[in-house]
C-alpha positions in Angstrom: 0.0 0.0 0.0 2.7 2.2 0.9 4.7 1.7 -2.5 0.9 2.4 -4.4 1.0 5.7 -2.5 4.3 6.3 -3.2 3.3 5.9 -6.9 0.2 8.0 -7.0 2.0 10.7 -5.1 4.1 10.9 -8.2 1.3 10.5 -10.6 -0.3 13.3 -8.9 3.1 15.7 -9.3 2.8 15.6 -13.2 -1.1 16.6 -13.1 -1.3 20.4 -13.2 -4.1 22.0 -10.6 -2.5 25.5 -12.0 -2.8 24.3 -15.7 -6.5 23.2 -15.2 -7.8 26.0 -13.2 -5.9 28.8 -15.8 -8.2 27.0 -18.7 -11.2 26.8 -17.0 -10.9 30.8 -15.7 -9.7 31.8 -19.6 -12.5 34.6 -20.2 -14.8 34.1 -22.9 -17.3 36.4 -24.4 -20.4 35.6 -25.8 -22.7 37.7 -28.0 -26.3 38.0 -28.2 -28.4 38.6 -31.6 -32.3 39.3 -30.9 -35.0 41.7 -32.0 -36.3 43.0 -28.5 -35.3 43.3 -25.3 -37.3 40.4 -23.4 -35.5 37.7 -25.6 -32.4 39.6 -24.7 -33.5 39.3 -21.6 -34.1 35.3 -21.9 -31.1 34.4 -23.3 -29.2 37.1 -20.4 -30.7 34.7 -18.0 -30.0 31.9 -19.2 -26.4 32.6 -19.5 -26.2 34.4 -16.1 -29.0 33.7 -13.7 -30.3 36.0 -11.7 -29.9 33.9 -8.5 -25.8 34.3 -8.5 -24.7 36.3 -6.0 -24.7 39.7 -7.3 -20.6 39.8 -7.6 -20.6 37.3 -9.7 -23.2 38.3 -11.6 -22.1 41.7 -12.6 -19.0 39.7 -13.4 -20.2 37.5 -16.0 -22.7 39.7 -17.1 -20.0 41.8 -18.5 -19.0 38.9 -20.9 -22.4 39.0 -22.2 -23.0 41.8 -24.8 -26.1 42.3 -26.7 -25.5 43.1 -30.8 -27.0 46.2 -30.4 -24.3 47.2 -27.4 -21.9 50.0 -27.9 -19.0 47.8 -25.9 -19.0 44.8 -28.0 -15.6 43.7 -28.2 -14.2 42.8 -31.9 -14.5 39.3 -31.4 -16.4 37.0 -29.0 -16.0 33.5 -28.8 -19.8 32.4 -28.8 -22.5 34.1 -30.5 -26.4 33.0 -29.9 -29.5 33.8 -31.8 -33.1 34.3 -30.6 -35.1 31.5 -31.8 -36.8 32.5 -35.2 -33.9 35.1 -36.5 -32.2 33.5 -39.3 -28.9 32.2 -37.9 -25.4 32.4 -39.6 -22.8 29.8 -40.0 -20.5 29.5 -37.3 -23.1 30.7 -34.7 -25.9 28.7 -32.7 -29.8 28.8 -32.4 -30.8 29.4 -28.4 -33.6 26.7 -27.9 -36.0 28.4 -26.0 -38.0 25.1 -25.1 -34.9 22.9 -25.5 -31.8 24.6 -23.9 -30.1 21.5 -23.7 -30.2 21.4 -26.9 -28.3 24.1 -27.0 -25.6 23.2 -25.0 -25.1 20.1 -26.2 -24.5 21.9 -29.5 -21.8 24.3 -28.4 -20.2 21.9 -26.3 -20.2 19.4 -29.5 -18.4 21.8 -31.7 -16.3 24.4 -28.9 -15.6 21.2 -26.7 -11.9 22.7 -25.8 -13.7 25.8 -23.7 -15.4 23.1 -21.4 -14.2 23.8 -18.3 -14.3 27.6 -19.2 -17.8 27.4 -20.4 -19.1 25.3 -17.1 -16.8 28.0 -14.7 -18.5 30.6 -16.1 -21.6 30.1 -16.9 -23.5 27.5 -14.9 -25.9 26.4 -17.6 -22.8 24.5 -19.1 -22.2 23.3 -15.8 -24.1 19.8 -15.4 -23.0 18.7 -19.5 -19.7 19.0 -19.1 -19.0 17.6 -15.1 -20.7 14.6 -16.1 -19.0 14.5 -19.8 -15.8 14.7 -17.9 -17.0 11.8 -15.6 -17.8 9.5 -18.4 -14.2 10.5 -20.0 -12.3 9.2 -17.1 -14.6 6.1 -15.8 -14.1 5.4 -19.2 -10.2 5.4 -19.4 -9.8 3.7 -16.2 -12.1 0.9 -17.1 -10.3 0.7 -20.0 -6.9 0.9 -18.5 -8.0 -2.1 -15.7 -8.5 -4.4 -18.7 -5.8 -3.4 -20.7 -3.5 -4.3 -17.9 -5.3 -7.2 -17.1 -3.9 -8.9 -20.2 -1.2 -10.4 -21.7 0.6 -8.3 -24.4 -1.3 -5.3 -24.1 0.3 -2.1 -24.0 -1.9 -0.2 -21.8 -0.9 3.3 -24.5 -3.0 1.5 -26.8 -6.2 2.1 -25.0 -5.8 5.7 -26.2 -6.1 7.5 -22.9 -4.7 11.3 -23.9 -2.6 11.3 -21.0 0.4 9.9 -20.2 2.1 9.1 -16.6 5.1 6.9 -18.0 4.8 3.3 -16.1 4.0 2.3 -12.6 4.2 -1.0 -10.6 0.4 -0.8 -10.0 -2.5 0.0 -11.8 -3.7 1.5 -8.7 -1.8 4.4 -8.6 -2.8 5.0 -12.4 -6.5 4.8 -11.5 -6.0 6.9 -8.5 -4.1 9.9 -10.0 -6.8 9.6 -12.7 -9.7 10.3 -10.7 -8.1 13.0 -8.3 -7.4 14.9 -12.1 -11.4 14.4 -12.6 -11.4 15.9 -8.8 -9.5 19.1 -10.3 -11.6 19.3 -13.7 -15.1 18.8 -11.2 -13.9 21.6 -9.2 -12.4 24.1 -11.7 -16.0 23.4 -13.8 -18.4 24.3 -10.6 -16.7 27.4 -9.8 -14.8 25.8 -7.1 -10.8 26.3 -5.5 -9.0 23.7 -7.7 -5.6 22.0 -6.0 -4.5 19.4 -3.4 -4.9 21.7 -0.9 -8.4 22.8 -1.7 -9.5 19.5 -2.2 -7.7 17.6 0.2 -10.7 15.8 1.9 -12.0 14.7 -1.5 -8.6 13.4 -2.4 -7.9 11.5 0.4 -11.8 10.2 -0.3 -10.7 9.1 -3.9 -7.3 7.4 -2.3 -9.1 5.6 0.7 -12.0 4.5 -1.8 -9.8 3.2 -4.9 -8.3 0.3 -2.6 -11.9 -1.3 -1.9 -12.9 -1.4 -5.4 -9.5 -2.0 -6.9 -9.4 -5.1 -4.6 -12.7 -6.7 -5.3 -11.8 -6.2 -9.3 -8.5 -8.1 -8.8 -10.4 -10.9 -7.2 -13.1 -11.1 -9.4 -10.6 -11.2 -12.2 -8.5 -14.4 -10.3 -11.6 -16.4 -9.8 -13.4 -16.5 -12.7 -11.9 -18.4 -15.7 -10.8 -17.4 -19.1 -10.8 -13.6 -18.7 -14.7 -14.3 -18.1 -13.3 -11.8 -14.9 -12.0 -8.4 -17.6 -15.8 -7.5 -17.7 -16.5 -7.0 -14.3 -13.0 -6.1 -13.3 -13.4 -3.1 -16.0 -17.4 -2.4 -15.0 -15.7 -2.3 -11.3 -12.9 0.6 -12.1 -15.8 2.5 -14.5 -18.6 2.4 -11.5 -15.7 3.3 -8.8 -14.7 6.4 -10.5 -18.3 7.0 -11.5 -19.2 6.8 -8.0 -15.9 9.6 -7.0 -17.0 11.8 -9.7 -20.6 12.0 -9.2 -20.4 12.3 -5.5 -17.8 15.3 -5.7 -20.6 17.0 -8.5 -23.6 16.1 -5.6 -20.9 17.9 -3.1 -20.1 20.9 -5.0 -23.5 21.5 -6.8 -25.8 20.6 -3.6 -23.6 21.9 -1.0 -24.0 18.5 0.5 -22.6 15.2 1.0 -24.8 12.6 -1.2 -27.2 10.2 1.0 -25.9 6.3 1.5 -29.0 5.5 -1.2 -27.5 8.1 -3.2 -24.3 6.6 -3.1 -25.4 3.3 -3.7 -27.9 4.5 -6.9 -24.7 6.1 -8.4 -22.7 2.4 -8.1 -25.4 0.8 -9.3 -25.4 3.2 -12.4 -21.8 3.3 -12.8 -21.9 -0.9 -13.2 -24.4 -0.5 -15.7 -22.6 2.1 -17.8 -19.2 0.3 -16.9 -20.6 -3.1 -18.5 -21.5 -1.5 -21.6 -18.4 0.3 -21.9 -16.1 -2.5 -21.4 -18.6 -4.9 -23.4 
């Protein structure tokens, strides 16, 4: 255990808090195209609500200029049109009845301002904390099957970071999740770092050595590799279960319920099977 420590500690140095939190707080501007002042006013609102505290909201609300503003800067990195207005290549359509819609949209095609979209304004918030959770149960359930077999270079599974190679699995899983830890934080609006987030990291270290071990013996007892399923379904629905507790914590203000806990698990093993299927 010590030596797995050892290794995530030094997984851990190579992931930058300052790197993460400097792209998510990268300002971005977005303009607004409509023919009268209560869509303005729509889209205004749901860009910046009205419930932020009011520092904040003069804040953001300064990166959100109408078309018809005298301080529109030369060039904004989002531009939205009230539904009905005929709207241009290279901007988007606000859904008024579907404003997912529009945010999946954005996200889809601007995916590299994530974490600065979701920082700054929350209605990008929920898409991209649980995009980013998906991203990394994803890699570490692929990662716990890639190691889990013979002549399988784990570089193949395509994960777009690289920590050179450790002794144990463990210690790449861990560092993995305590990255989603920073991204979680630096999308919500939240101090991003080890020392910020110290109790959630030493959650995600205590936590990785429960599921990690019922993985390894599920993967020793059952013949054949008939184990790389649920050993892979275990390492999605563990990190599943990190990141959608921290997003409970940092959007809710609250520490998830044991039911809540366990309804996440449960989802995380169905997503996990799937994944690694």
């Amino acid at each position: 255990m010590l030596n797995v420590l050892k290794q995530a500690r030094s997984a851990v140095s190579l992931i930058s808090a300052d790197e993460i939190r400097q792209h998510a707080e990268t300002p971005l501007h977005i303009g607004l195209v409509a023919d009268g002042s209560d869509a303005y006013r729509e889209m205004e609102e749901f860009l910046v609500p009205s419930a932020l505290d009011r520092t904040e909201w003069r804040r953001r609300m300064s990166q959100v200029h109408r078309a018809n503003d005298v301080d529109v800067p030369a060039k904004v990195d989002l531009v939205l049109y009230e539904p009905g207005l005929a709207c241009p290549a290279g901007a988007y359509t606000f859904h008024r009845g579907n404003p997912a819609a529009t945010i999946s949209e954005v996200l889809s095609d601007k995916g590299e301002f994530d974490l600065a979209f979701a920082r700054q304004f929350p209605a990008f918030r929920r898409a991209v904390v649980e995009h980013n959770i998906h991203l990394v149960s994803r890699e570490n359930a692929l990662f716990a099957v890639a190691t889990a077999l013979p002549n399988v270079v784990p570089s193949l599974v395509e994960i777009p970071w690289a920590l050179g190679e450790f002794a144990s699995d463990t210690a790449f899983l861990t560092a993995n999740q305590i990255r989603m830890a920073f991204q979680i934080a630096a999308a919500c609006g939240k101090p991003v770092g080890l020392a910020a987030q110290k109790g959630a990291v030493l959650a995600i270290a205590a936590g990785a050595f429960g599921w990690r071990a019922l993985a390894r013996e599920l993967v020793g007892h059952i013949p054949l590799g008939g184990g790389l399923i649920p050993k892979g379904a275990i390492a999605y629905a563990g990190t599943w279960l990190a990141g959608k507790g921290l997003e409970y914590l940092m959007i809710q203000d609250a520490q998830p319920s044991e039911e809540t806990r366990e309804q996440f698990y449960r989802e995380g093993l169905e997503r996990g099977r799937a994944v690694v299927g």
